[in-house]
C-alpha positions as a printed NumPy array, in Angstrom:
array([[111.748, 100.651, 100.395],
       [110.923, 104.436,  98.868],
       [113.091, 106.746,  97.757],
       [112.016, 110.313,  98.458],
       [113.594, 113.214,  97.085],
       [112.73 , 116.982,  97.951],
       [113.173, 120.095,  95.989],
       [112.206, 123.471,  95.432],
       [113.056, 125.329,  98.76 ],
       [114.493, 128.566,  98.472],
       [114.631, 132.11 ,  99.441],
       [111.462, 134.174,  98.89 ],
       [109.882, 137.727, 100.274],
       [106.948, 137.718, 101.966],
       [104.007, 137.435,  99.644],
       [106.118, 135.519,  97.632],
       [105.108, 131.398,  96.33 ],
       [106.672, 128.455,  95.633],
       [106.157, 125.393,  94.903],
       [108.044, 122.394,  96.374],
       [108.252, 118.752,  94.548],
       [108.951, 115.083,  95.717],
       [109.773, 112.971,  93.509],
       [109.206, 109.167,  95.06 ],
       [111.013, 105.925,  93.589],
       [111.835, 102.191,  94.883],
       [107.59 , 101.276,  94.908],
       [104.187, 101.827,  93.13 ],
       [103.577, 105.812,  93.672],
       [100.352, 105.367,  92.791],
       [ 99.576, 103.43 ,  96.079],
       [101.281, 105.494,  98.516],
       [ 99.867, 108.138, 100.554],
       [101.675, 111.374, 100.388],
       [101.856, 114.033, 102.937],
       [104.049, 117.088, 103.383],
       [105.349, 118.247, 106.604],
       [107.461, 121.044, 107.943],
       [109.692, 122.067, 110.689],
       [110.917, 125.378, 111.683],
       [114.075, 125.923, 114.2  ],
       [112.691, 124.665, 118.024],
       [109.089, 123.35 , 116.377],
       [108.217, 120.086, 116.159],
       [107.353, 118.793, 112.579],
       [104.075, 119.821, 112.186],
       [101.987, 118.4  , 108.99 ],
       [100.529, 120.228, 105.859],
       [ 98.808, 118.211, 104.072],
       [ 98.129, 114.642, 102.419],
       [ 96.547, 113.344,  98.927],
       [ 95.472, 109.474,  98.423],
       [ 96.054, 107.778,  95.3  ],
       [ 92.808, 108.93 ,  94.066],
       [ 94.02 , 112.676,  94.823],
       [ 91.759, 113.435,  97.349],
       [ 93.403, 115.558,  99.867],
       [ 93.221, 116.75 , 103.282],
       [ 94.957, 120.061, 105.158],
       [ 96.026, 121.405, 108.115],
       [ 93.651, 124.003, 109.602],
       [ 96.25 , 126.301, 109.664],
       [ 96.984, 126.169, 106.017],
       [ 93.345, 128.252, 105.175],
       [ 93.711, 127.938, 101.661],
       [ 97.478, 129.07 , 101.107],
       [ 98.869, 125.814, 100.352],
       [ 98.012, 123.343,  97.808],
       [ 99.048, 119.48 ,  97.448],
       [ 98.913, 117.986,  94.108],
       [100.218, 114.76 ,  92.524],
       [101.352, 113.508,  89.29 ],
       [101.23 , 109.712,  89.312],
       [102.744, 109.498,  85.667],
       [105.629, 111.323,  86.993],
       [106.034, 109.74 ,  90.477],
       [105.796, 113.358,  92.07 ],
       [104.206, 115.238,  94.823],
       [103.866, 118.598,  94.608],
       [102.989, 121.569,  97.293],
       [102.235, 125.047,  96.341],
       [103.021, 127.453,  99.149],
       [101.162, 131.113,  98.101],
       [100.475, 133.764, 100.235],
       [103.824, 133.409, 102.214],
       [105.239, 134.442, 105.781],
       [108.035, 134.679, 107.387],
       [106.626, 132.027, 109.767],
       [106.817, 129.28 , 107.168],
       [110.41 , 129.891, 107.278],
       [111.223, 125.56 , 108.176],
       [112.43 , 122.59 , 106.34 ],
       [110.011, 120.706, 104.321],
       [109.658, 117.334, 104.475],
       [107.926, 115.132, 102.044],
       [106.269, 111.342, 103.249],
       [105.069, 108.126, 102.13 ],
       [102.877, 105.665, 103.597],
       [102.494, 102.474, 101.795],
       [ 98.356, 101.164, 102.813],
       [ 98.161,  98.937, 104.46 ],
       [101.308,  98.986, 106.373],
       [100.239, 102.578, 107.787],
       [102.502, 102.389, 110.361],
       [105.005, 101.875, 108.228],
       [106.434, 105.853, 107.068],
       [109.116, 107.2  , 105.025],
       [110.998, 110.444, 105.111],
       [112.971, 112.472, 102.555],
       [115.615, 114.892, 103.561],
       [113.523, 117.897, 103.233],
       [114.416, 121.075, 101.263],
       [114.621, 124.193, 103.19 ],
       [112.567, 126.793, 102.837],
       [112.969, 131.068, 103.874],
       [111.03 , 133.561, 103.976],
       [112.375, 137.16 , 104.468],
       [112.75 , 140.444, 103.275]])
């Protein structure tokens, strides 16, 4: 079982960054998969990103560069840097773990919210 534990949602002007961390416990973080995902009122969760244990990462296309996912395996943390923002990130983050091989296998934290407006 995994533990994961958002924070680092807020209030923030358009423009604005932040940057949102999970911290994961209850199994090896360095063999989980990581993703972020987000969903805004009357969306479906859409995802952000993901980093492997070897931090290579992949994105969503609509992320062009704004958002960055990084990962500290000393510290059991994912982290996602949001720059560039819009009001139309405004949604609740959610961070997830996949444990290989079991990939069907996913967990979910509680997600930290996350507003952008002016």
């Amino acid at each position: 079982q995994v533990q994961l534990v958002e924070s680092g949602g807020g209030l923030v002007q358009p423009g604005g960054s932040l940057r949102l961390s999970c911290v994961a416990s209850g199994s090896t973080f360095t063999s989980l998969l990581m993703h972020w995902y987000r969903q805004a009122p009357g969306k479906q969760r859409e995802f952000i990103a993901g980093i492997a244990r070897d931090s290579t990462t992949n994105y969503a296309d609509w992320v062009k560069g704004r958002f960055t996912i990084s990962r500290d395996n000393g510290k059991s943390t994912v982290y996602l840097q949001m720059n560039s923002l819009k009001v139309e990130d405004t949604a609740l983050y959610y961070c997830n773990a996949v444990p290989p091989p079991n990939f069907a296998i996913n967990y979910w934290g509680n997600g930290t919210l996350v507003t952008v407006s002016s």
